[in-house]
N, C-alpha and C positions, 0 to 999 in steps of 0.2 A: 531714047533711054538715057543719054549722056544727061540730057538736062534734068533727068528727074535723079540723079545720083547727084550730080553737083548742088541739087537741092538739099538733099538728106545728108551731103557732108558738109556743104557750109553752113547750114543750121548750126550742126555741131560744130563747128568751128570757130563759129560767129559765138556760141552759146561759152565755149572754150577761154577767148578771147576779150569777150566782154563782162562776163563773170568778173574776174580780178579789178576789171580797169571798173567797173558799177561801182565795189567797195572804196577804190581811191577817191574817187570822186563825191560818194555820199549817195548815187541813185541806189538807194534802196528803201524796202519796206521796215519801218518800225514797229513794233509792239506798240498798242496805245489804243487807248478806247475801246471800239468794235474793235480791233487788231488781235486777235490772240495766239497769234502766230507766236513760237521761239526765237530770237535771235534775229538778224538783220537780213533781211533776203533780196540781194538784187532785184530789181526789175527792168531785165532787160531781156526778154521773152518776147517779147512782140519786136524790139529792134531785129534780135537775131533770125527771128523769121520772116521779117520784110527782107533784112540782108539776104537771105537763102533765096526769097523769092527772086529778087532782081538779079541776082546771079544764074538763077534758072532760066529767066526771058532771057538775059545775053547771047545764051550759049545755044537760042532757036536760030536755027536757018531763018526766019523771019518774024517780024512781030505786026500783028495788024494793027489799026489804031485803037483798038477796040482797047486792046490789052495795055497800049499807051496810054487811056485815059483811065485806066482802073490805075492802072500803075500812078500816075503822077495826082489821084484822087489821093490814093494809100499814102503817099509820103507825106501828103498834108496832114492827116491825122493820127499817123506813125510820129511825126514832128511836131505836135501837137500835144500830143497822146507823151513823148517822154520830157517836155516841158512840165505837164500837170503830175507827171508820179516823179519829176527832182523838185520841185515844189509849186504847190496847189495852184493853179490859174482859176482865175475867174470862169463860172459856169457859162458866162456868155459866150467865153472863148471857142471854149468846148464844143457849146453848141452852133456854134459860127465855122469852125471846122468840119464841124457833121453838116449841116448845110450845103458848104462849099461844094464837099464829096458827092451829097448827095443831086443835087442840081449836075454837076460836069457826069454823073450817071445818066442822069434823066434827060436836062436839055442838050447837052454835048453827043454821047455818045447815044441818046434817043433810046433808053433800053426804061418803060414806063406800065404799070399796071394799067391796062388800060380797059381790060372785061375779068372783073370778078367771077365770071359763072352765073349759073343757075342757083343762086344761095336761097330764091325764097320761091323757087315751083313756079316760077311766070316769068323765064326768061332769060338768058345773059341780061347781067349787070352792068354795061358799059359805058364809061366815066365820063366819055369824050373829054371835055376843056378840064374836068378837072383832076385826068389822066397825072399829072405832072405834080400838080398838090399834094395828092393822094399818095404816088409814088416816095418823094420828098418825106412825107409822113410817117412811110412804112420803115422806109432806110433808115430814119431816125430814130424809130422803136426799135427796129432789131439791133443797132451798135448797143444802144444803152441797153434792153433787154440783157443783152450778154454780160455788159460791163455789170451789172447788178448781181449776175449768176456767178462772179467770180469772188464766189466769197469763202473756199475754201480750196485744200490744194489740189486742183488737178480737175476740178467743176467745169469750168470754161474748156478747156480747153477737152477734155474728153466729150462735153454736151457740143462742142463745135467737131469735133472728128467722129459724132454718129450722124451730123446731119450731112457734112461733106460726104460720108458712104454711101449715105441713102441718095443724095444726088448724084453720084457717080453710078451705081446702078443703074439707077432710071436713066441716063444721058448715054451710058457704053448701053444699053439696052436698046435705046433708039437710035444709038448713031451717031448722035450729035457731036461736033468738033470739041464743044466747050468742055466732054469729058477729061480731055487731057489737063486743061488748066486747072480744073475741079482735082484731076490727082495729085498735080502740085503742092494744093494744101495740107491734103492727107501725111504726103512724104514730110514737109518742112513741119509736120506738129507731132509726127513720133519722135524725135530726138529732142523738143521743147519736152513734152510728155514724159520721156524719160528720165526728164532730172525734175518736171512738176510731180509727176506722182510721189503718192507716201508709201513709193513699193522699192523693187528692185533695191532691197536689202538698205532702205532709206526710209529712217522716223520722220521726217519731214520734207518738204519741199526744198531744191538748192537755188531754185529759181524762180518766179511769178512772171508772167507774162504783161504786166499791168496795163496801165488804160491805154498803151499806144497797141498792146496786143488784142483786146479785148474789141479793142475801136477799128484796128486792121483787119482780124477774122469777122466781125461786126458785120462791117460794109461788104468783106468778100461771097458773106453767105447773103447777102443782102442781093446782092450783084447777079449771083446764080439762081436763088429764086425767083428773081423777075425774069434773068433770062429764061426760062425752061421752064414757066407756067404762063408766059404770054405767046401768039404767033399760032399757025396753023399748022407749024411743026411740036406743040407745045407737049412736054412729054410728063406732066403731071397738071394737074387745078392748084389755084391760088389756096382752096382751102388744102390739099395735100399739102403744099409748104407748110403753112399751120400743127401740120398732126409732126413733120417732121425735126419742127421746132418749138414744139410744145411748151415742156417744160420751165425754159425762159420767160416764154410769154404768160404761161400761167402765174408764175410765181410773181412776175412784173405786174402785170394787170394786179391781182390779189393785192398785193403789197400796197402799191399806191392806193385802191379804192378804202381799202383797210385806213392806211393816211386820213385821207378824205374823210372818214367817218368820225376818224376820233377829232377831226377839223385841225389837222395839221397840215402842209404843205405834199403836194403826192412824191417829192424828190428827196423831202428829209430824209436823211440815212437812218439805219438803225438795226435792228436784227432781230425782226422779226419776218426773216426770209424762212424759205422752206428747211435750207438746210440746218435753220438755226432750232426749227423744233425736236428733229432728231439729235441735236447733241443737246440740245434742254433734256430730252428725257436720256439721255444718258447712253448713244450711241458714239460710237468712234468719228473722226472723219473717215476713215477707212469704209466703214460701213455705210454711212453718210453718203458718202459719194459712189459706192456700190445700189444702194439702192435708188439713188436717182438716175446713176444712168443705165439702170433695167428700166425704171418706168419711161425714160426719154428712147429708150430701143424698141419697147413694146407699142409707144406713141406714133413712131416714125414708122414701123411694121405695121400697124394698123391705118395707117392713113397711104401705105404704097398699094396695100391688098386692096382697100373701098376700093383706089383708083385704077386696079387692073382689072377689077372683080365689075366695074362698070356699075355701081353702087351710087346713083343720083346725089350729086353734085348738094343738093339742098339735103340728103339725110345726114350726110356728110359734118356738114357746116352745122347744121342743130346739133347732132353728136356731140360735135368738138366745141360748143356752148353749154351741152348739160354738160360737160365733163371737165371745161371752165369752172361753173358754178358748183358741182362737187367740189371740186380744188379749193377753191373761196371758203368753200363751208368749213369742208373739213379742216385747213388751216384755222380759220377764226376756233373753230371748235377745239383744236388740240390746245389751242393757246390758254384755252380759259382754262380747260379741265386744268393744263399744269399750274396754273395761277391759282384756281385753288388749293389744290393740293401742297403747293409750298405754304398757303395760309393756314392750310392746317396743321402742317407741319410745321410751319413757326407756333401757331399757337399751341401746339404739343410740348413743345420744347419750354 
């Protein structure tokens, strides 16, 4: 219990602490382009929550290596991660960091997708040799998936504290050890939470957790999904991670294919995210991010019940492809409809 409190208070502490010394320095967010945030907002959200973290492992009576390798993955791209939000690193960088991480997950600590399931009615799916690739792959889509979902206050880091729930369920459910680590993050992301959200008598955010935050919860839900959907203890399927992390990946996937189409690069920035159509037509953020993470609750609820409810692995997996492909649609679709509409209302005017 002591570690999960020295969790919850040095978050705030670290959060306390690093606030002021962000402004001396310059690490923060500016207004500017896509940015349409007010005023300058530190980003040191993901620092103060690795600092909570590693404060937490100290104070175990022991640490296995397992947690030594997640841990000294995390500081590479926590170090990394607040290089590029005090000023912009090269994308290679970035992605040479998430590499690193991902490999000392996969070949180091050996924790690798290695049987996708029953996804097409004739069998487990299993990777053998390209177990490791495949893994490397995923870790890599889920950091950036998240970093791309932080595009408004309090997105990331509330679409990372419903999927961390849903795994703690399933893990205190079955027993498994890793439940404890798994509540670690819960603890160290309500006091980020509280000063990201646009609530608790607060018009905006005082803090963002930026790419060193995004890229440390990234890899840490990265790290739990492979633990606890592979192994013969495995207490959910590859495709339940999916439903439990939906949201990200839909908008991810969508976004870049969307790229793709109009024959631009799938990485170019821009704002033509999910969250950006409900404030195109004229929602809050508040709202905003109320309504997506009901549909990311209802995603993560629906993909825990297939997998108690003993609901075939492959109906599963098509599900969560037609409901991809809705996503797709209906995005492309709201986009047009308001893009007329403003031409008609230019040519009104």
């Amino acid at each position: 219990m002591h570690s999960y409190l020295m969790a919850f208070v040095g978050a705030f502490v670290a959060l306390w602490f690093l606030i002021p010394f962000a402004r001396r320095i310059g690490l923060v967010d500016k207004p500017a382009g896509r940015k349409k945030h007010t005023g300058e907002i530190p980003l040191i959200g993901g620092v103060a929550m690795c600092i909570a973290y590693i404060l937490a492992v100290l104070t175990m009576p022991e640490t296995t290596a397992d947690v030594r390798s997640f841990l000294f993955a995390s500081i590479v791209l926590v170090g990394i991660g607040v290089l590029d939000d005090y000023q912009e690193t090269a994308v290679r960088m970035r992605f040479a960091a998430q590499l690193l991480a991902a490999l000392i997950m996969t070949a180091t600590a050996g924790h690798v997708i290695s049987n996708l399931g029953n996804l097409l009615n004739n069998g487990d799916i299993l990777l053998g040799d390209w177990a490791i690739p495949f893994s490397v792959f995923a870790v890599i889509g889920v950091i950036n998936a998240l970093n791309m979902a932080d595009g408004i206050d309090g997105l990331a880091g509330s679409v990372s504290l419903v999927s961390f729930v849903a795994m703690y369920y399933l893990a205190v459910e079955a027993g498994r050890p890793e439940a404890s680590m798994i509540l670690l993050f819960i603890v160290i992301l309500l006091p980020f939470l509280f000063l990201n959200l646009p609530f608790f008598g607060k018009a905006r955010a005082c803090v963002f957790m930026g790419d060193a935050g995004s890229m440390f919860l990234g890899f840490a839900l990265a790290w739990y999904f492979t633990v606890l959907c592979q192994g013969p203890d495995a207490v959910m399927s590859p495709v339940t991670a999916l439903y439990i992390f939906a949201i990200p990946l839909f908008d991810t996937v969508s976004i870049m294919f969307r790229r793709m189409l109009k024959g631009h690069s799938p990485f170019r920035p821009d704002r033509d995210h999910f969250h950006h159509v409900f404030q195109a037509a004229g929602y809050s953020n508040r709202k905003t991010l109320g309504i997506i993470i009901i549909a990311q609750i209802i995603m993560a609820f629906i993909g825990i019940v297939g997998y108690k409810a003993g609901i075939p692995t492959w109906i599963m997996f098509w599900t969560y492809i037609g409901l991809l492909g809705l996503f797709f649609w209906a995005l492309k679709r709201a986009w047009y409809v308001m893009r007329v509409l403003r031409q008609i209302g230019g040519g009104a005017s």
